[in-house]
C-alpha positions as a LaTeX table, in Angstrom:
\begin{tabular}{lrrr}
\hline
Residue & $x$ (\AA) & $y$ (\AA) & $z$ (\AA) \\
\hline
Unk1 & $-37.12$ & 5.55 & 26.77 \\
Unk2 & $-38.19$ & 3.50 & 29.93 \\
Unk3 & $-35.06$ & 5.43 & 32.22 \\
Unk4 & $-32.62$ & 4.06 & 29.74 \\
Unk5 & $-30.08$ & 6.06 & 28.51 \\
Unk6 & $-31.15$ & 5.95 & 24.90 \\
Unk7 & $-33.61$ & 9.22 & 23.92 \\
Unk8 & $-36.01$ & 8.63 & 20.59 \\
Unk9 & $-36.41$ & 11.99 & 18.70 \\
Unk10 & $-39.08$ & 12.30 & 15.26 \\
Unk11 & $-37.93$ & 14.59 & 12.68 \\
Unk12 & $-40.41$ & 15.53 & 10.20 \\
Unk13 & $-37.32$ & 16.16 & 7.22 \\
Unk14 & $-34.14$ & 14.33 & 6.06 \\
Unk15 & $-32.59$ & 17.58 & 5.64 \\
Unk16 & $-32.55$ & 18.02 & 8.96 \\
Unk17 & $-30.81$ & 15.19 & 9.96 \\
Unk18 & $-27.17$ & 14.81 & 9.28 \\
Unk19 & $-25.97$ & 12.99 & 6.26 \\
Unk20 & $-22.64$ & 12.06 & 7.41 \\
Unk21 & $-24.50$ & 11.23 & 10.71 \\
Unk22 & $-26.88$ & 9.32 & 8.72 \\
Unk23 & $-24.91$ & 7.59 & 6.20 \\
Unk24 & $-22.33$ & 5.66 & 9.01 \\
Unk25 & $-25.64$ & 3.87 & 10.25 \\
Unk26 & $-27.10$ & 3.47 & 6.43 \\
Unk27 & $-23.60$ & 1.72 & 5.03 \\
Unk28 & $-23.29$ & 1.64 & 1.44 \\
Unk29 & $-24.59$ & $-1.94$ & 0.38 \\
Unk30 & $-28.20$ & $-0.68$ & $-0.18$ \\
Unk31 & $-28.75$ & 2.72 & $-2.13$ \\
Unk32 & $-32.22$ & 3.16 & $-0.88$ \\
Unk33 & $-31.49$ & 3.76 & 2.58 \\
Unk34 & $-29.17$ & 6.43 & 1.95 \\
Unk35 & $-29.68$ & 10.30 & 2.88 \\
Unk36 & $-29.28$ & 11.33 & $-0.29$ \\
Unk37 & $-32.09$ & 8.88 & $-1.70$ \\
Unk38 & $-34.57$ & 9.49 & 0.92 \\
Unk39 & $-33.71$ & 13.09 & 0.56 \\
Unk40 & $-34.35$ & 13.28 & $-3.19$ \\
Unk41 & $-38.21$ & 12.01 & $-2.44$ \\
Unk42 & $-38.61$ & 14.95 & $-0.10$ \\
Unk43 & $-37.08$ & 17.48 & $-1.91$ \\
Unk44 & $-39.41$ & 16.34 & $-5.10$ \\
Unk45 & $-42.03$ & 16.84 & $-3.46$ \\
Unk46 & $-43.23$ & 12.59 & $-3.88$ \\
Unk47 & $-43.29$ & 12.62 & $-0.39$ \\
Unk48 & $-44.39$ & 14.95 & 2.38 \\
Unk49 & $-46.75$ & 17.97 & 1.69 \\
Unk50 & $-50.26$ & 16.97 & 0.24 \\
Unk51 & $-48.81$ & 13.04 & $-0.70$ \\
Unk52 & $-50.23$ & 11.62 & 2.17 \\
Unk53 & $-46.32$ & 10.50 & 3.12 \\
Unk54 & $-45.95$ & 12.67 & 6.31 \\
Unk55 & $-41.95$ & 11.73 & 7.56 \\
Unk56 & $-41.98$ & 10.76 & 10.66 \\
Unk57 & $-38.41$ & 9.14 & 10.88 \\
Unk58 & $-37.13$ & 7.99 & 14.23 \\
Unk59 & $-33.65$ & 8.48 & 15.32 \\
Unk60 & $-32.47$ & 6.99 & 18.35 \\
Unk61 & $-29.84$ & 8.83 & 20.45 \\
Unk62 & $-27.31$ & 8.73 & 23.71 \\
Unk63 & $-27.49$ & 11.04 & 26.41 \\
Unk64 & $-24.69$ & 12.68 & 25.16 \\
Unk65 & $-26.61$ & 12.94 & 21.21 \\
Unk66 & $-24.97$ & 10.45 & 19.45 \\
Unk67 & $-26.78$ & 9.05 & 16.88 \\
Unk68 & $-27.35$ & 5.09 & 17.45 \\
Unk69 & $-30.17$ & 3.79 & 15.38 \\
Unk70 & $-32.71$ & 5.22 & 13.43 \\
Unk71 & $-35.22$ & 4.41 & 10.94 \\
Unk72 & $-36.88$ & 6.01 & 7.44 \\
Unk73 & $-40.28$ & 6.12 & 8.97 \\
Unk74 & $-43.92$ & 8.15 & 7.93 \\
Unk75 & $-47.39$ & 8.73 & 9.46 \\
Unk76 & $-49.38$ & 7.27 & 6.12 \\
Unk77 & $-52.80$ & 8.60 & 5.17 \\
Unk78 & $-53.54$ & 5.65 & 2.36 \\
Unk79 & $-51.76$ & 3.03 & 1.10 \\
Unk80 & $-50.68$ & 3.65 & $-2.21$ \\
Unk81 & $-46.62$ & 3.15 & $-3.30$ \\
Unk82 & $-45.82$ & 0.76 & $-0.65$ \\
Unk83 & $-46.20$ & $-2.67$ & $-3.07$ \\
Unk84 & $-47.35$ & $-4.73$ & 0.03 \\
Unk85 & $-51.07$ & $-4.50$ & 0.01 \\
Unk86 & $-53.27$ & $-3.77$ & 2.65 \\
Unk87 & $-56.61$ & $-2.32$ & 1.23 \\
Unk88 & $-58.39$ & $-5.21$ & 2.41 \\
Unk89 & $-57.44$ & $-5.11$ & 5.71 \\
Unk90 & $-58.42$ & $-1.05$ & 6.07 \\
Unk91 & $-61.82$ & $-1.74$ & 4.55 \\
Unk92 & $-62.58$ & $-4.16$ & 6.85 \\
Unk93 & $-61.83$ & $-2.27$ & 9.73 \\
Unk94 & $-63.43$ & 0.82 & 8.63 \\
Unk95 & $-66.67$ & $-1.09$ & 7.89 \\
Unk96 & $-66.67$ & $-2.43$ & 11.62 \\
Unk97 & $-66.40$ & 1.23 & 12.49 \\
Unk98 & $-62.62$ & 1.50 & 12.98 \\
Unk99 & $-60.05$ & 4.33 & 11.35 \\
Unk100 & $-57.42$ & 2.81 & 9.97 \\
Unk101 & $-55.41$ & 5.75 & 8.43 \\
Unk102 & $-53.66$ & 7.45 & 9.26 \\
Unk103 & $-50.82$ & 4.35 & 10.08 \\
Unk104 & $-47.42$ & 4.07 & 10.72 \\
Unk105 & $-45.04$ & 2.57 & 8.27 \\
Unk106 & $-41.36$ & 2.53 & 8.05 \\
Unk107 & $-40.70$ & 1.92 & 4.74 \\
Unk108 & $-38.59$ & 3.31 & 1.57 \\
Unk109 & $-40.80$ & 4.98 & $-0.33$ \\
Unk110 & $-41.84$ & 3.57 & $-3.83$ \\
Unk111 & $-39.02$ & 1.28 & $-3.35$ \\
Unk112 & $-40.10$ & $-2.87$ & $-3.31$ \\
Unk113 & $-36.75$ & $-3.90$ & $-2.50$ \\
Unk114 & $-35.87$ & $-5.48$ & 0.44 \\
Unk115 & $-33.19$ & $-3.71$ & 2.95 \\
Unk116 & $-31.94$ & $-2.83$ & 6.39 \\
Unk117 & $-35.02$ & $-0.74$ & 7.82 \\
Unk118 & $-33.33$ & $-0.72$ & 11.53 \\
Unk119 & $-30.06$ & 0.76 & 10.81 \\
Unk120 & $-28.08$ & 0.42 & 14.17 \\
Unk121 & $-24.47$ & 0.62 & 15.17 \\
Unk122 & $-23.05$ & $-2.91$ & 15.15 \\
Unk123 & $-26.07$ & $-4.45$ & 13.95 \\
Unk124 & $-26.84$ & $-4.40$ & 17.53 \\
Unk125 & $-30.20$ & $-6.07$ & 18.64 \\
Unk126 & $-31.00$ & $-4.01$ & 21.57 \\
Unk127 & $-31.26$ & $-1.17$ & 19.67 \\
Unk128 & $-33.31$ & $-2.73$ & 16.71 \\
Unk129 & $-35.61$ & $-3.70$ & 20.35 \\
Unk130 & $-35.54$ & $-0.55$ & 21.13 \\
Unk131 & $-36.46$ & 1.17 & 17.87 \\
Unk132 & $-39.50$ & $-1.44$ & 17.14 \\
Unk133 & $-40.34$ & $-0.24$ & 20.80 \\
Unk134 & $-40.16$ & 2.90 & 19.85 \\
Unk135 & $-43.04$ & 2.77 & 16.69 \\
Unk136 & $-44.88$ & 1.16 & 19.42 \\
Unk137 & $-44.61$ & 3.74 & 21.97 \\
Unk138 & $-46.03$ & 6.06 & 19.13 \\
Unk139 & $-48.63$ & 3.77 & 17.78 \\
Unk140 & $-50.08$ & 4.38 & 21.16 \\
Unk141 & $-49.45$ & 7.63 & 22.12 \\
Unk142 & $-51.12$ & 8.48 & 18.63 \\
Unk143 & $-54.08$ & 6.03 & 18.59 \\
Unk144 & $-53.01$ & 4.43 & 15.72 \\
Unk145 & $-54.32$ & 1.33 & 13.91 \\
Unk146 & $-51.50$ & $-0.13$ & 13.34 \\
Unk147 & $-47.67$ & 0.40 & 12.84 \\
Unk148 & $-46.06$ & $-1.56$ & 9.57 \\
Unk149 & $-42.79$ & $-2.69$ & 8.47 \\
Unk150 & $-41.86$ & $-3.51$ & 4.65 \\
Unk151 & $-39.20$ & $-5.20$ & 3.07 \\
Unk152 & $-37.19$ & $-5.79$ & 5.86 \\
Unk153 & $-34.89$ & $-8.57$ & 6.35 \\
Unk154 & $-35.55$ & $-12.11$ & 7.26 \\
Unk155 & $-33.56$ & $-11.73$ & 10.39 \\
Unk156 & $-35.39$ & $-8.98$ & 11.54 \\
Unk157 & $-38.73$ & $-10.18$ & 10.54 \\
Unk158 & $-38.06$ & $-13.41$ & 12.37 \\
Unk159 & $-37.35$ & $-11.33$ & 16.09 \\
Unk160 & $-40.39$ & $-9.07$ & 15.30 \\
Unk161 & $-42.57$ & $-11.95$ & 15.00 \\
Unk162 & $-41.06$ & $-13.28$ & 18.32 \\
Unk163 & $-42.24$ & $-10.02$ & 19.62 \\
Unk164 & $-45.45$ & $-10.62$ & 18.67 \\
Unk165 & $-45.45$ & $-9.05$ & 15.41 \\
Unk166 & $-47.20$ & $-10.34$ & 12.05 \\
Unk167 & $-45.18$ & $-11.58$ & 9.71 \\
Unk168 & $-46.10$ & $-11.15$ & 6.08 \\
Unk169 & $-44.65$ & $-13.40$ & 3.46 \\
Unk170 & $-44.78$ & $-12.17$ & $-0.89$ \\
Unk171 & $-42.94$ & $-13.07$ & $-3.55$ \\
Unk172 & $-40.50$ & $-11.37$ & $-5.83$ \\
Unk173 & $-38.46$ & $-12.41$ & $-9.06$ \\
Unk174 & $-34.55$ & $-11.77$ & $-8.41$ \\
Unk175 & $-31.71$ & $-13.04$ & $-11.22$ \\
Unk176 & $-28.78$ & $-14.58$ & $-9.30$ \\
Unk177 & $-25.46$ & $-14.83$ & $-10.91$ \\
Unk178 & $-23.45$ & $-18.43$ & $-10.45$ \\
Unk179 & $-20.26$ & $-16.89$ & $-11.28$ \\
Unk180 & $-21.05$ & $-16.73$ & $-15.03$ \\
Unk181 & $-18.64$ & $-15.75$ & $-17.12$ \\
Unk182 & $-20.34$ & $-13.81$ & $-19.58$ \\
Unk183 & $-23.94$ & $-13.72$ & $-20.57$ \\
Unk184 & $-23.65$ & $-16.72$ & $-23.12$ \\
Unk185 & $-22.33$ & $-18.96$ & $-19.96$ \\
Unk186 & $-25.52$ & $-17.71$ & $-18.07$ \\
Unk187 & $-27.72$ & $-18.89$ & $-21.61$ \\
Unk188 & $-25.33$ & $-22.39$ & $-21.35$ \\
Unk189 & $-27.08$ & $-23.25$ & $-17.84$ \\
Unk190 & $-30.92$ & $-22.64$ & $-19.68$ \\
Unk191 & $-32.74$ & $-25.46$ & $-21.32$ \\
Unk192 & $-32.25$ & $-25.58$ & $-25.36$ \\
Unk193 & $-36.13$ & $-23.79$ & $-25.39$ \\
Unk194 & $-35.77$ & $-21.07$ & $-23.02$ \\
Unk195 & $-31.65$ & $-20.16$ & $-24.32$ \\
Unk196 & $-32.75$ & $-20.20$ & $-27.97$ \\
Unk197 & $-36.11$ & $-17.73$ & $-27.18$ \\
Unk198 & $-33.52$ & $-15.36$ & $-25.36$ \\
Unk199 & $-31.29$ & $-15.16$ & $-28.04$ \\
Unk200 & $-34.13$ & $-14.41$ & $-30.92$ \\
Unk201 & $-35.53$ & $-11.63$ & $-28.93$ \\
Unk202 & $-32.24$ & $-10.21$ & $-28.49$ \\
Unk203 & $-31.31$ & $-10.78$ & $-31.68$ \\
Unk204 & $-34.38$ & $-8.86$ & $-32.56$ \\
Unk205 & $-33.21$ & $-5.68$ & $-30.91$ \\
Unk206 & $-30.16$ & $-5.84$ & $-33.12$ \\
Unk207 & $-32.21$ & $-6.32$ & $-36.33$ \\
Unk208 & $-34.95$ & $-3.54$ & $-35.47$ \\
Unk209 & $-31.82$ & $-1.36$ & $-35.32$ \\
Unk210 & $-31.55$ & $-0.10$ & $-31.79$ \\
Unk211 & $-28.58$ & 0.40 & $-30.09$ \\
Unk212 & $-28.17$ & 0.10 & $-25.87$ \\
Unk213 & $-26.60$ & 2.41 & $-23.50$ \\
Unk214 & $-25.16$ & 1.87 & $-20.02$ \\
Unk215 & $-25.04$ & 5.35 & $-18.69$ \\
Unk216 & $-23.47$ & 5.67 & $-14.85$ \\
Unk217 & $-21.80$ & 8.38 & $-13.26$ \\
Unk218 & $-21.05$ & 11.53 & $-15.27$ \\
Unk219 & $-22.05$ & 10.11 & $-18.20$ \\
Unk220 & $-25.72$ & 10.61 & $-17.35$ \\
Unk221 & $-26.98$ & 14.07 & $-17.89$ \\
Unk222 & $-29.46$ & 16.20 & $-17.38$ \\
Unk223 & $-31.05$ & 15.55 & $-20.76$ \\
Unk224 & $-30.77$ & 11.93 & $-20.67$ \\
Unk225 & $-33.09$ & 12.92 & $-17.18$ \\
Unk226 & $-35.36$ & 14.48 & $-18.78$ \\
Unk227 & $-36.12$ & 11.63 & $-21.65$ \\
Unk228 & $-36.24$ & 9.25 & $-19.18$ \\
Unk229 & $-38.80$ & 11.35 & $-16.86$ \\
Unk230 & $-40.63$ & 11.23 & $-20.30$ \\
Unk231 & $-40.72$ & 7.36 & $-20.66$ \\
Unk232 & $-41.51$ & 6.96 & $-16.67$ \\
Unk233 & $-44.79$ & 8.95 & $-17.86$ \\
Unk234 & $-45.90$ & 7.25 & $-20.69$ \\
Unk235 & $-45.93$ & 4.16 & $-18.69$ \\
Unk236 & $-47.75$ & 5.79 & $-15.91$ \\
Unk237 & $-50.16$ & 6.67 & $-18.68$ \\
Unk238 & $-50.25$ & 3.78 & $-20.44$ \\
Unk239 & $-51.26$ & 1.88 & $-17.07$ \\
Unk240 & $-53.96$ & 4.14 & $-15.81$ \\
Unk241 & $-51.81$ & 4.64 & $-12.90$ \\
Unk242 & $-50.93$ & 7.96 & $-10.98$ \\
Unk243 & $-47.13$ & 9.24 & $-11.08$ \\
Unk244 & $-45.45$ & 8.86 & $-7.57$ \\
Unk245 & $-42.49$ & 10.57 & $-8.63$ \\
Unk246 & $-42.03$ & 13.70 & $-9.86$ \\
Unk247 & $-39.56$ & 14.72 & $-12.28$ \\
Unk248 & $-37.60$ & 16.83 & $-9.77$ \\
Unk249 & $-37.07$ & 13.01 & $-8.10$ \\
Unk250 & $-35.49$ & 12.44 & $-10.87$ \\
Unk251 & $-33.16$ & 15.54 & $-11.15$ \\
Unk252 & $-32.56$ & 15.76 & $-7.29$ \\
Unk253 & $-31.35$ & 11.39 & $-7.62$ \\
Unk254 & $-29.13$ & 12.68 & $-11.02$ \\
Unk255 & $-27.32$ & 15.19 & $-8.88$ \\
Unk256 & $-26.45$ & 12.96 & $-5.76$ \\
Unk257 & $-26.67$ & 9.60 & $-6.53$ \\
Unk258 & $-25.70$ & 9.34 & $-10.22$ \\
Unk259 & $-22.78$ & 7.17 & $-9.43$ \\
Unk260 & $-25.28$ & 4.76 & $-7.81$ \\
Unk261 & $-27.39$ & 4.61 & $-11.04$ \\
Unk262 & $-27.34$ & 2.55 & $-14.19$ \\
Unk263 & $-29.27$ & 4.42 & $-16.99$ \\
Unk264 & $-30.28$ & 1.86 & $-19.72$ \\
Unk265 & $-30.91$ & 3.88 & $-22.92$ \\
Unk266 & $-32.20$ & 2.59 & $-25.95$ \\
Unk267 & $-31.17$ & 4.91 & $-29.10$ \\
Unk268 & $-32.97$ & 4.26 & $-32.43$ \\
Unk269 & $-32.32$ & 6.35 & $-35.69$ \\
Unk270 & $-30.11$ & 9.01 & $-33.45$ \\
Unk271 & $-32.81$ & 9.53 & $-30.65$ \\
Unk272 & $-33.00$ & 8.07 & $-27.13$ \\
Unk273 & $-36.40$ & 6.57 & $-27.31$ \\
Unk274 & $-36.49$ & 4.32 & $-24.31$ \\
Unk275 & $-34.99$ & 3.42 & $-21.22$ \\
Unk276 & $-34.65$ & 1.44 & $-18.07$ \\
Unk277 & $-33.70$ & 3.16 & $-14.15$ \\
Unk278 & $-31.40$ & 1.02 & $-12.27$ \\
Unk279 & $-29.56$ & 1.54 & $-8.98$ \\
Unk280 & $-26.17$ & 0.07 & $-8.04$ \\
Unk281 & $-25.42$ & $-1.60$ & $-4.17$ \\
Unk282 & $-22.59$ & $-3.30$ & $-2.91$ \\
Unk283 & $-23.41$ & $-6.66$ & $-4.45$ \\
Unk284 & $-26.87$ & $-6.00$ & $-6.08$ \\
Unk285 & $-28.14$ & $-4.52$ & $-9.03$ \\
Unk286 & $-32.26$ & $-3.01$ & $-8.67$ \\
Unk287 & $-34.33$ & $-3.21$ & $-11.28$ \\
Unk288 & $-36.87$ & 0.44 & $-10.35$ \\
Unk289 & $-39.12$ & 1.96 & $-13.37$ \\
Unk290 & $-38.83$ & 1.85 & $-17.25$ \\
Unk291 & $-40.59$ & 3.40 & $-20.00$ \\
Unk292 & $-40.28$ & 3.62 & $-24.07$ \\
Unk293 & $-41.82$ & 6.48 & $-26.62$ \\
Unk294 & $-41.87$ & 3.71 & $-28.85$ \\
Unk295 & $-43.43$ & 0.34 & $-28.79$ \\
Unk296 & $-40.60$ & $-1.93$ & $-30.15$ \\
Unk297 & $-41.48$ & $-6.10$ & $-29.26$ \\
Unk298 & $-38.83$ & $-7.26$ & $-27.01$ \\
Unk299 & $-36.94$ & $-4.06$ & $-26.25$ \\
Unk300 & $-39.02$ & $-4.50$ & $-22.54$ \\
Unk301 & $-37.23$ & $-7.42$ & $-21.89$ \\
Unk302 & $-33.69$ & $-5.93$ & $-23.48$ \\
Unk303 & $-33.82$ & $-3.07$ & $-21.66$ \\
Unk304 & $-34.62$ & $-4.10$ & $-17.90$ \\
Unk305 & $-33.94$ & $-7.79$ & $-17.68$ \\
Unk306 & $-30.86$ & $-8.70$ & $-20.04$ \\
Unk307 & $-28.89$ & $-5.55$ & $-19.66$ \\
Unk308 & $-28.80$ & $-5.89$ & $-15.70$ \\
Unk309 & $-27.96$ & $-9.89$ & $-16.51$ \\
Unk310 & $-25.11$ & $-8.80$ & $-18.64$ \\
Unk311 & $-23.98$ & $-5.52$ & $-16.21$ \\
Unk312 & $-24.29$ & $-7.76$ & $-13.17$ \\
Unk313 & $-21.90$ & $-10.50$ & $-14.34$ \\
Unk314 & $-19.62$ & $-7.42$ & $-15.90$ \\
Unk315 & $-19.08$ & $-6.53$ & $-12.45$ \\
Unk316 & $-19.78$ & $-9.34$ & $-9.98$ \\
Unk317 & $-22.77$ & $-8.48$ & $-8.57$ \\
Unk318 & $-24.47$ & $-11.37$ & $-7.21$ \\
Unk319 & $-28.05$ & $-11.03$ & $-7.94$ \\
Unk320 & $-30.66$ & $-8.54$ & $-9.94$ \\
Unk321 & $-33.67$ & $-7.97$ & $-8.55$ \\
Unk322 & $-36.22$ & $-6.75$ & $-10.92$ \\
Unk323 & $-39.05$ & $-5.16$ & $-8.51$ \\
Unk324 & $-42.30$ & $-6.38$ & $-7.87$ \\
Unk325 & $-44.36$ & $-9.17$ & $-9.37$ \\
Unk326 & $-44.01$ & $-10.40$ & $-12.99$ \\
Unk327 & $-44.08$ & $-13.80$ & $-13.79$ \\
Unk328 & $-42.62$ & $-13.38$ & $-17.33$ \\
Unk329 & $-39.28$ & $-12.77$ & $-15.91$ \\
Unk330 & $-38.91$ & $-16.44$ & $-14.68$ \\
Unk331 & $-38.53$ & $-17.45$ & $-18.11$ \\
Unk332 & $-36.30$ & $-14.89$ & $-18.51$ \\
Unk333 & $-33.56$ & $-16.90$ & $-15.47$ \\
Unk334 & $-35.54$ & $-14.64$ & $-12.73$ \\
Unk335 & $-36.79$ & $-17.42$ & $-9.97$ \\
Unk336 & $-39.01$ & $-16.67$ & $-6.97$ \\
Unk337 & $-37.35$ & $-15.43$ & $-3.27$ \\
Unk338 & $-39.60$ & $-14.62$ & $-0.37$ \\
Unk339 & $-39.73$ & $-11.22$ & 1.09 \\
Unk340 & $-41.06$ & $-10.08$ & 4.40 \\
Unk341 & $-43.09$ & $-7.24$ & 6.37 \\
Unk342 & $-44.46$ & $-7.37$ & 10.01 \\
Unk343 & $-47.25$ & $-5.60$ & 10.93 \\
Unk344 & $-48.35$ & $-4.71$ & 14.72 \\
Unk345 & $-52.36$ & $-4.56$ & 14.75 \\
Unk346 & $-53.20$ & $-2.23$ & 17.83 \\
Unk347 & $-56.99$ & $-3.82$ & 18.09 \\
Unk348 & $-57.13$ & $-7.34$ & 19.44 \\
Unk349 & $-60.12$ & $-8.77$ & 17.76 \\
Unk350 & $-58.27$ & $-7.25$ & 14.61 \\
Unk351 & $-55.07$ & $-8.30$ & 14.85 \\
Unk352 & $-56.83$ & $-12.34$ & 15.37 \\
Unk353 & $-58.65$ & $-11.64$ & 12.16 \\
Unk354 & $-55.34$ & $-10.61$ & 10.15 \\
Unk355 & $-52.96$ & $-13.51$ & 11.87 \\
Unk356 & $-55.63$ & $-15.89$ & 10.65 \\
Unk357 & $-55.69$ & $-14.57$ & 6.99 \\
Unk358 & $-51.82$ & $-14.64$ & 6.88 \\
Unk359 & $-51.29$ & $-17.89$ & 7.69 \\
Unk360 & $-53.55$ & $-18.56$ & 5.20 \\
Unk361 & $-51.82$ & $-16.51$ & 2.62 \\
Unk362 & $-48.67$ & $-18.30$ & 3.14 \\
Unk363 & $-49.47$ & $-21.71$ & 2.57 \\
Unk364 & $-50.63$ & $-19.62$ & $-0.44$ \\
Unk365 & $-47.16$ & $-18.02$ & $-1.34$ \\
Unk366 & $-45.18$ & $-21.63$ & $-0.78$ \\
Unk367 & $-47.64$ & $-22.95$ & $-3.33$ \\
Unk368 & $-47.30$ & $-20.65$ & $-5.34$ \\
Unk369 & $-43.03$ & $-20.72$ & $-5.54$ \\
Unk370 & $-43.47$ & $-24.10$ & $-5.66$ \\
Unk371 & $-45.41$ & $-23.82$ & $-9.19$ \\
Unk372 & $-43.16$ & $-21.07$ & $-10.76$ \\
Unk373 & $-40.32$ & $-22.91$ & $-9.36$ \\
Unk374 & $-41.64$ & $-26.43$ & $-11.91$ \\
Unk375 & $-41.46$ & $-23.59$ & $-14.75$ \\
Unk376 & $-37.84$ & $-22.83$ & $-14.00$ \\
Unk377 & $-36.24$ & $-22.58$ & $-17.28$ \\
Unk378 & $-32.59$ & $-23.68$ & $-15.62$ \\
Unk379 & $-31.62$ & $-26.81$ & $-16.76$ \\
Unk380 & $-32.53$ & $-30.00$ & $-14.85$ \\
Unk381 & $-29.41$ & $-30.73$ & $-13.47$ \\
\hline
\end{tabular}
């Protein structure tokens, strides 16, 4: 790269890059960004092949091969299962007469949480610099619209945009955890309305007779997979949607990552009926997909919001974040945090066009937290 001593190399599969190699960059704080997740998507078959994911991750190396940076990285044909939306931009260009797709986006699959997408040694800058450089040099080489970066840090959203990158601002819903004691301390800090409304609709759980399961580690098998590839479908089906992952996904993530995973179950008259996918970091808990065979009122909110509240606290995690929009969970002691993506817009004229509309949009999003955050169900004080 530019006579330095630092070499950029694509590979086109996880499994041929190194886990151990991989992993020392990756950490542990963030299960998303590990091999074994990223992996799991490929070897399911939800990315790759006909998807319209082609991998395309980066890896950024010494003269002598050692691994410095790299980032989880595709060549994207549409944009469906990235949660930061873009449709309108690609229409627009491709009604001026401009191909949008394919584009470049490092991203984690599926995955609206925000994470480490440069993973460097050291957290080191230049190398971040040189691995943004780097989607550059291909956006080029390729003709490519654009090159796009989701979920990524504040930090790091911050230098791209210094760089002359687009920053992107949305808004999320995460539960943070004031060193509760127990659930009932969390319902203490609520107003009278909001704690009492909690209670009934757990209390309704109880009464409908279901009983909840925390499943992590060996305690999740290959059955309780299966059930909850089941529910993931019905919701798929039940919001016109298409599947993005497959059950092998689900298999592949139950054979490497189970320790990483919190299985919410809900059994009712001896049968799992419904159930919630969560996955453990080092100080977050992450809401992903949920589903139920049976429509039971409340067990929604049970099953995805107050048993990652009460597993959090359990074990000192310091937030929950529950995925992508939803404005019921505020009421539910989920506020609003700001997430970031940066986008680099090859075309001139087109890149003026978007910077306009995203300034725009985020007087738009710091309305709109200011709103939600009036609704805050947290007591005044």
């Amino acid at each position: 790269m530019n006579g330095s001593a630092l070499n950029l190399h694509i590979s086109t599969e996880m499994a041929a890059i190194d886990a151990a190699e991989w992993d020392a960059l990756a950490g542990q704080a963030n299960p998303f960004i590990s091999h074994a997740f990223l992996q799991a998507l490929e070897k399911g078959g939800a990315v790759g092949g006909d998807s319209g994911w082609d991998p395309m991750h980066l890896l950024l190396r010494s003269d002598d091969g050692q691994l410095l940076g790299t980032i989880p990285n595709y060549l994207k044909h549409h944009s469906y299962g990235e949660y930061i939306f873009d449709h309108g931009w690609a229409n627009a260009f491709e009604r001026a007469g401009g191909a949008y797709y394919p584009k470049l986006l490092a991203a984690v699959p599926f995955t609206p949480a925000t994470g480490p997408r440069f993973l460097v040694r050291d957290n080191r800058t230049d190398l971040k610099t040189a691995l943004a450089k780097g989607m550059e040099t291909l956006m080029e080489k390729y003709q490519l619209s654009s090159a796009h970066i989701n979920f990524l840090p504040s930090d790091d959203a911050h230098q791209l945009a210094a760089a002359g990158w687009l920053d992107r601002a949305s808004v999320q819903f995460h539960w943070h955890n004031q060193n509760y004691a127990d659930f009932d301390d969390f319902l203490d800090h609520l107003s009278s309305r909001k704690r009492k409304n909690i209670r009934k609709e757990r209390a309704s759980i109880t009464k409908a007779g279901v009983t909840m399961l925390r499943l992590t580690g060996a305690a999740i098998t290959q059955g309780h997979i299966d059930a909850f590839f089941r529910f993931y479908m019905s919701t798929i089906d039940r919001k016109w949607g298409g599947a993005y992952l497959t059950h092998e996904v689900f298999t592949q993530l139950g054979k490497t990552m189970a320790d990483r995973m919190l299985l919410v179950m809900a059994e009712y008259e001896g049968n799992i009926i419904g159930g919630a996918l969560n996955f453990i970091g080092d100080d977050a808990l992450y809401g992903r997909n949920w589903g139920a065979d049976i429509d039971i009122p409340n067990l929604h909110f049970e099953a995805c919001y107050y048993q990652a509240i009460d597993f959090a606290i359990e074990h000192g995690l310091s937030r929950v974040e529950a995925g992508a929009q939803g404005f019921h969970k505020v009421q539910r002691g989920y506020l609003p945090v700001t997430t970031h993506s940066v986008h680099l817009i090859a075309h001139e004229g087109f890149r003026d066009a978007v910077a306009r509309f995203l300034d725009a949009e985020k007087l738009g999003v710091e309305a709109e937290k200011n709103h939600i955050a009036m609704t805050s169900p947290f007591k005044a004080s």
